[in-house]
C-alpha positions as CSV (number, residue, x, y, z in Angstrom):
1,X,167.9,115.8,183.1
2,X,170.2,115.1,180.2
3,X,167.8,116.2,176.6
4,X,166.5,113.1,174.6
5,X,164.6,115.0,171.5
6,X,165.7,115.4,168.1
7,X,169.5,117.1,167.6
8,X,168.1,119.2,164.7
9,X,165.9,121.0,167.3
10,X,168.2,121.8,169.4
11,X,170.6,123.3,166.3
12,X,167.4,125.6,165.3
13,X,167.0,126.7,168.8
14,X,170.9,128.3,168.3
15,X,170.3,129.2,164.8
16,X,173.6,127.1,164.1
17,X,174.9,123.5,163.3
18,X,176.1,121.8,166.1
19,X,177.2,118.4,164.8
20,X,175.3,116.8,167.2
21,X,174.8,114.0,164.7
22,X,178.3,113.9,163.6
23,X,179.3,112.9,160.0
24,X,175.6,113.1,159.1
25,X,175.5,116.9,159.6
26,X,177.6,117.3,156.7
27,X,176.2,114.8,153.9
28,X,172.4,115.4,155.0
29,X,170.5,118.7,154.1
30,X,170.3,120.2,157.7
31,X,166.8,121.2,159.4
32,X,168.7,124.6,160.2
33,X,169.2,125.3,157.0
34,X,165.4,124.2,155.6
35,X,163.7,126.0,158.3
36,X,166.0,129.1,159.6
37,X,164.2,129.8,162.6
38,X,163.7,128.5,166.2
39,X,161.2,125.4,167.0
40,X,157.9,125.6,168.0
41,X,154.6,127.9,166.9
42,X,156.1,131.1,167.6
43,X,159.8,130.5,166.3
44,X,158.8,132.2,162.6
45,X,157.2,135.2,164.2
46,X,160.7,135.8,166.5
47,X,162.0,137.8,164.2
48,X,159.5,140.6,164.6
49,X,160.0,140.3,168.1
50,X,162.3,143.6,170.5
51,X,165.6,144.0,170.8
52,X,167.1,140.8,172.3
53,X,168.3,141.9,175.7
54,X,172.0,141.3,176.8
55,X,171.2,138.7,179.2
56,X,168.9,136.8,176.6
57,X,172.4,136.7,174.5
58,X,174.7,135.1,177.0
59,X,171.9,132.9,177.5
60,X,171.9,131.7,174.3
61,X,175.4,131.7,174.2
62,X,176.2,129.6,177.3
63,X,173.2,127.1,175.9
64,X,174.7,126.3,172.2
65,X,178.3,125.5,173.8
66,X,177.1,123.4,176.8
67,X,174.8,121.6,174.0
68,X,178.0,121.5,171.5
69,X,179.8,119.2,174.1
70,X,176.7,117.4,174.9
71,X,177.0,118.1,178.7
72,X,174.3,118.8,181.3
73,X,173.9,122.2,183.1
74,X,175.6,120.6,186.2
75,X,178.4,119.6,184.4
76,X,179.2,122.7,182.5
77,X,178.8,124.9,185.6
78,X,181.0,122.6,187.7
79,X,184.0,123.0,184.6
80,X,183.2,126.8,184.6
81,X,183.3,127.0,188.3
82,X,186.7,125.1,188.6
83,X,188.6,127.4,185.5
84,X,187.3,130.8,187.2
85,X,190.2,130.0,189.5
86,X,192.9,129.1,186.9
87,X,195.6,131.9,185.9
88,X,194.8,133.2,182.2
89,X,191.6,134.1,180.4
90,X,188.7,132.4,181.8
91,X,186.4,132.1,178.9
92,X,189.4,130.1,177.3
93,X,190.1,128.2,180.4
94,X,186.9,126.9,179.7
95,X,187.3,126.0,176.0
96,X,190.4,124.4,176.7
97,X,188.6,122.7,179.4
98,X,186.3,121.6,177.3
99,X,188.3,120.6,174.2
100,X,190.4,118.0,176.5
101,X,188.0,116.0,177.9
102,X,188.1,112.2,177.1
103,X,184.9,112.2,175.1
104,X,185.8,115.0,173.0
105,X,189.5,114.2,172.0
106,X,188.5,110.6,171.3
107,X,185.9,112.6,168.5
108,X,188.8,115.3,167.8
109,X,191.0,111.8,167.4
110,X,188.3,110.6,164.5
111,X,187.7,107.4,166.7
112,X,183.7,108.4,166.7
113,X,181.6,110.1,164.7
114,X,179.8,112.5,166.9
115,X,181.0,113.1,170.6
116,X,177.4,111.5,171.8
117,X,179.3,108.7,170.1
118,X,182.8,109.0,171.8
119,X,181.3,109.3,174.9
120,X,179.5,106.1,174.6
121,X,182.7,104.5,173.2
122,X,184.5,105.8,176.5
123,X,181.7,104.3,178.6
124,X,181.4,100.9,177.5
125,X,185.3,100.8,178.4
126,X,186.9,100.6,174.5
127,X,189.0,103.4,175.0
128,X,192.5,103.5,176.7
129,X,194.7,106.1,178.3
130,X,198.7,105.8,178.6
131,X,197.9,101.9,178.6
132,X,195.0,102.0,181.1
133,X,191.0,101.4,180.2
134,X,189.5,104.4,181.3
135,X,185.0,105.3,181.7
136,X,185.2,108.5,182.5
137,X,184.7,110.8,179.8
138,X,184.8,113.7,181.8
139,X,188.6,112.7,182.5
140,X,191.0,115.7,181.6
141,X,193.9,115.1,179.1
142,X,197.4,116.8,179.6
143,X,200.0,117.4,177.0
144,X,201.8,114.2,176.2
145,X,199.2,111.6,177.1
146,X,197.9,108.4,174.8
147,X,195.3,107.6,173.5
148,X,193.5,104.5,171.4
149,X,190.7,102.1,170.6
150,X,191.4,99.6,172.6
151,X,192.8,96.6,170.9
152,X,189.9,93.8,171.3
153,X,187.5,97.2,170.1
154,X,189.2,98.2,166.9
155,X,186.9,95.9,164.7
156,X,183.8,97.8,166.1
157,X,181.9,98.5,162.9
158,X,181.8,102.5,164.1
159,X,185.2,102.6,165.4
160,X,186.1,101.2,161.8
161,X,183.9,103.6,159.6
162,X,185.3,106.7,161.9
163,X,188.6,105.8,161.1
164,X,187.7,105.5,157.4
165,X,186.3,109.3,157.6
166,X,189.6,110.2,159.5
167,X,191.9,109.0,156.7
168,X,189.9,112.3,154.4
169,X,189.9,114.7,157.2
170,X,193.1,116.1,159.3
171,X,192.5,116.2,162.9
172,X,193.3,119.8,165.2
173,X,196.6,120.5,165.5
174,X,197.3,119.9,168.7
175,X,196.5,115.9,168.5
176,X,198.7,113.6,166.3
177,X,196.9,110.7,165.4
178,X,197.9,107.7,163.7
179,X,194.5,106.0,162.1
180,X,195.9,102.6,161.1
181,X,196.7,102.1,165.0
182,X,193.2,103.8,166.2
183,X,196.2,105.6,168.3
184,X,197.0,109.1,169.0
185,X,198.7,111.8,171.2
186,X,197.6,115.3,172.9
187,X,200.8,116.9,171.9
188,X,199.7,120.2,173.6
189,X,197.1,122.0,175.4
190,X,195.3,123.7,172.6
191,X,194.9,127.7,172.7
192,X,191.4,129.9,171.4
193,X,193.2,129.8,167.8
194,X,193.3,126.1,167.5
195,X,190.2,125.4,168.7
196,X,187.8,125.4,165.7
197,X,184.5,126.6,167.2
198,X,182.5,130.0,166.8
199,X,181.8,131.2,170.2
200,X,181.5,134.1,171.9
201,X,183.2,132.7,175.6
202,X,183.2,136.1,176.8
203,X,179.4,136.0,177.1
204,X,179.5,132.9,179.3
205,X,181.5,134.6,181.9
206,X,179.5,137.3,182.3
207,X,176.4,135.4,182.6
208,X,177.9,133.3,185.2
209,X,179.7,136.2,186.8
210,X,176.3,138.0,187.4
């Protein structure tokens, strides 16, 4: 079951912004930062709590990225399970796997504000691939391919706003995107150093390789 609460409770429950509300995060004084501690009656009093164990950290861990990309437990496990068996570094494989999904270039891009957002851009079939109108925003991006608002969507009041916000913010560098067209390119498969998110990946394959 996908989570429907508040975003700033799930950011307290990490003890770190996860832009979950996009844009917003950065203008608006965040609950994180009024009210350092986890939700609930007993998040105030976890500080005086034992050691956390190893596990409880790659729990944690594994939890604030799977929330970061908005994805269910299902879905993250199915990704994690399919880079295990990719040559390299797994806990990258799975960043990079992560990073080029649909949803989150079309955020990366600037087209959305928040990747809830992209995804619901991808959905509702305003978002085209090498030409073609594509729904799936689990669908996996390779070096090379296109991306843009599709023509009859680029007067969406959001798409328009995003695009505004692009024009004072430079996207990664491995995506060249050209804002006045709502148009842009994976140019290459990003690597850990391009990939601007504090993580410990590590953790996540050991929790999954128990």
């Amino acid at each position: 079951m996908r989570y429907t609460g508040p975003a700033c409770k799930l950011c307290r429950r990490e003890g770190t912004k996860l832009f979950l509300k996009g844009s917003r995060c950065l203008t608006e004084k965040c609950a994180v930062e009024r009210r350092a501690y986890a939700p609930g009656q007993h998040g105030q009093s976890a500080g005086r709590r034992r050691k956390t164990s190893e596990y409880a950290k790659q729990l944690r861990e594994k939890q604030k990225v799977k929330r970061l990309y908005g994805l269910s437990e299902r879905q993250f496990r199915n990704i994690f399970d399919r880079v295990r068996h990719e040559p390299g570094v797994t806990g990258e494989n799975l960043l990079v796997a992560l990073e080029t999904r649909l949803d989150n270039v079309v955020y990366r891009m600037g087209f959305a504000p928040s990747r809830k957002a992209a995804r619901q851009l991808v959905r509702h079939r305003h978002v085209q691939v090498n030409g073609q109108t594509l729904d799936v925003p689990s669908f996996r991006l390779h070096p090379q391919d296109e991306v843009q608002v599709a023509p009859v969507s680029k007067d969406l009041i959001s798409v328009r706003a995003s695009l505004e916000a692009l024009s004072r913010a430079a996207p990664v560098s491995w995506i060249a995107v050209d804002s006045e067209k709502a148009a842009g390119k994976v140019t290459e498969l990003p690597t850990r150093d391009t990939i601007p998110i504090i993580a410990q990946e590590q953790l996540i394959v050991e929790l999954y390789s128990k």
